[in-house]
C-alpha positions as CSV (number, residue, x, y, z in Angstrom):
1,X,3.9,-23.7,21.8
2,X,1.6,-21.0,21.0
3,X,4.1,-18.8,19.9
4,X,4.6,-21.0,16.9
5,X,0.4,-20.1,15.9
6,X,1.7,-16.8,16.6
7,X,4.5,-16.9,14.3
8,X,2.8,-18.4,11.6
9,X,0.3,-15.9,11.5
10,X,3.1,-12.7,11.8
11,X,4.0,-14.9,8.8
12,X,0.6,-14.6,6.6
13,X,0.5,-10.4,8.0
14,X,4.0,-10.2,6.4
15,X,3.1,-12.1,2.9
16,X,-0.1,-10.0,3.0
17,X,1.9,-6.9,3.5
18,X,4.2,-8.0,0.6
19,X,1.6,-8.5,-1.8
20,X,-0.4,-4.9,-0.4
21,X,2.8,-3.5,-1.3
22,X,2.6,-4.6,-4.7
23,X,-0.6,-3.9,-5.4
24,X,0.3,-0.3,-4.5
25,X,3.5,0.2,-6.9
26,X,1.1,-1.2,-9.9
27,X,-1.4,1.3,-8.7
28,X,1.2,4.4,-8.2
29,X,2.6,3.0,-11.7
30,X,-0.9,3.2,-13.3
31,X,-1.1,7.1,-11.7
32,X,2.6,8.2,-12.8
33,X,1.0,7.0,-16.6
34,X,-1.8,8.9,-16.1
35,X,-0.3,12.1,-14.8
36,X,2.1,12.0,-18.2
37,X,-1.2,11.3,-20.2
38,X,-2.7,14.4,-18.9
39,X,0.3,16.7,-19.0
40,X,0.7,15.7,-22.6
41,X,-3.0,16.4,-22.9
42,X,-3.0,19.6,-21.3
43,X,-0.1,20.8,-23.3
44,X,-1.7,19.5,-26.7
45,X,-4.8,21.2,-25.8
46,X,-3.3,24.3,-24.8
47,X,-1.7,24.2,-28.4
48,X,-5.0,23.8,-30.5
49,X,-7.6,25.8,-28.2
50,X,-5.8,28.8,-26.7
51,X,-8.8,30.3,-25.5
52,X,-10.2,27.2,-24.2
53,X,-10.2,25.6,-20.9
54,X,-8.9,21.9,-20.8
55,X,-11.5,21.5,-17.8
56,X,-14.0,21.2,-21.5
57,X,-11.9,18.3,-22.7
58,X,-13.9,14.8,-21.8
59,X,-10.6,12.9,-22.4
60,X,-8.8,15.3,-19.8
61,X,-11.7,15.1,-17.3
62,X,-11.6,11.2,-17.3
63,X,-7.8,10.8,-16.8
64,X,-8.4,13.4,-13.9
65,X,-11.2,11.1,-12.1
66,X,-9.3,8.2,-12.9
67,X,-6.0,9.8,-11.5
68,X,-8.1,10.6,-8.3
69,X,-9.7,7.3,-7.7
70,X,-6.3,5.4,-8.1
71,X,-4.8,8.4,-5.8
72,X,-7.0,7.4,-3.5
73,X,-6.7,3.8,-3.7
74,X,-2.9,3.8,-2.8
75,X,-3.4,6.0,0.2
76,X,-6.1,3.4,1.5
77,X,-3.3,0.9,0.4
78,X,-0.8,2.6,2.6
79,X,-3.2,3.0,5.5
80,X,-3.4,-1.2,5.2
81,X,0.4,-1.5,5.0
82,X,0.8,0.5,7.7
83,X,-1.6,-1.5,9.9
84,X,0.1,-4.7,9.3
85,X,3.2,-3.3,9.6
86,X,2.2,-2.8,13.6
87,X,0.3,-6.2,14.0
88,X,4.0,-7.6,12.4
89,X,5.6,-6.0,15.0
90,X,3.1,-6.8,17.9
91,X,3.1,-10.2,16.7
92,X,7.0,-10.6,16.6
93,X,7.1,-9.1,20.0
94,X,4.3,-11.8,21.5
95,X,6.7,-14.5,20.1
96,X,10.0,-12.9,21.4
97,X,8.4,-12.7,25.1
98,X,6.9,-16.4,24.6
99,X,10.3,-18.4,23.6
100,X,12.3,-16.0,26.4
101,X,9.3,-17.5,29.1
102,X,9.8,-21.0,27.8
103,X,13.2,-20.6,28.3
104,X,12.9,-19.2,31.6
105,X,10.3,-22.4,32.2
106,X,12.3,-24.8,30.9
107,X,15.9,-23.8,33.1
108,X,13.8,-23.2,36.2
109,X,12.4,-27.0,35.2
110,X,15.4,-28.4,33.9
């Protein structure tokens, strides 16, 4: 019957998974916002200082360390997702060999 406390746990990796997952398309979203924010920035900029650099602009420079951070944030995301993904797997395969040895236990038994 341990593969039953197995099972339910695979169960809690897989809703923590799900909700990781999420989390990361809200924080890609937030990102793909923030890149458009910045080209239309840049390009704005570009229009009304020529011979300036946007790297001056404060509003620029804030989008960009925001960008970065969230950038960052969805590759530590990922690195979780993936990690569950093989306790899922490792999990699933405990409970496959468990009911195939009670099986076996129970016709050797029977």
């Amino acid at each position: 019957m341990a593969f039953l406390a197995i099972d339910s746990q695979r169960n809690l990796f897989t809703l923590q998974r799900n909700q990781l997952q999420f989390e990361q398309t809200l924080v890609q979203n937030q990102v793909n916002w923030l890149q458009k924010e910045m080209a239309y920035i840049q390009s704005t900029f570009e229009e009304q200082n020529p011979d300036a650099s946007i790297d001056e602009d404060p509003t620029y420079l804030m989008l960009q360390k925001q960008e970065e951070y969230l950038t960052t944030r969805t590759q530590a995301i990922e690195t979780q997702v993936n990690t569950l993904n093989e306790e899922i797997s490792s999990s699933k395969q405990v409970v496959q060999n468990n009911i195939k040895s009670s099986c076996g236990l129970n016709l050797i038994g029977g």
